[in-house]
N, C-alpha and C positions, 0 to 999 in steps of 0.2 A: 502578547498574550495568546492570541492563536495559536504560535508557533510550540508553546509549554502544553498546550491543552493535546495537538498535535503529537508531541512525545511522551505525555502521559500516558496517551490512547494507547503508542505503541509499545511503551512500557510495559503498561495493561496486559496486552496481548503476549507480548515475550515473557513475560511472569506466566502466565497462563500456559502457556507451552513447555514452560521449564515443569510446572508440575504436575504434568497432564505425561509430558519424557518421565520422568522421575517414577509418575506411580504405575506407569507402563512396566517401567524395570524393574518394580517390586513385584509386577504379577508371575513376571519374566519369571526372575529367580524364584517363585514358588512354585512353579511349573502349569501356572491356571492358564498362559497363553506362550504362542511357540514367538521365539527369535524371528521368524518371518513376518508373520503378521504383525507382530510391532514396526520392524522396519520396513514393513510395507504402509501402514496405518501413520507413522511417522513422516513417511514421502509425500502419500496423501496430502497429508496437512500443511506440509512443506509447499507444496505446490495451488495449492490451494491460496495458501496467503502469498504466493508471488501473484495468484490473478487475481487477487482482493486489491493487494496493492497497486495492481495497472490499472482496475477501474477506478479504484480512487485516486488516483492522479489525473485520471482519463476527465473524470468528473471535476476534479477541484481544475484542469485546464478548462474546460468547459464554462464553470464558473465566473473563472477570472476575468473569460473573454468576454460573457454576457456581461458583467458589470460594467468594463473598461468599456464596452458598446454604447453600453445606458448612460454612461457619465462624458461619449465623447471624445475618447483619448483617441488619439492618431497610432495608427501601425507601423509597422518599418514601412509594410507594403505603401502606404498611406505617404510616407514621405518621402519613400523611394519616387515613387510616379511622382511626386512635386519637384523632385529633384530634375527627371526627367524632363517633365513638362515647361521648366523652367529654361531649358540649357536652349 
């Protein structure tokens, strides 16, 4: 379930982008905004959501690790050193 809610979101947002492009290049072609400033306001946005998406990965790692913390689970590091301490 997560994982749909997850692509929804981004669905969401590439919908939103497709018509945010779209009525960009209708202003385009009436001439109320230049070729530049679209493809600059486009890159913008572009890069924008590449560092939305690092924080949220950044956070949902953040996340997972605080959980697996709270619930106990062993690390590699965790079983590495067992490995070790064993030999």
């Amino acid at each position: 379930m997560f994982k749909e809610i997850i692509h929804t979101g981004f669905g969401v947002v590439a919908a939103i982008g497709e018509k945010v492009e779209e009525e960009l290049k209708k202003l385009e072609e009436k001439g109320k905004i230049k070729t530049e400033d679209t493809k600059s306001f486009l890159k913008s946005l572009e890069e924008k959501g590449v560092e939305e998406e690092q924080k949220f990965k950044d956070n949902f790692k953040k996340m997972i690790k605080e959980v697996l913390d709270e619930l106990g689970v062993a690390t590699k590091e965790d079983i590495e050193k067992l490995k070790e301490d064993k030999k």
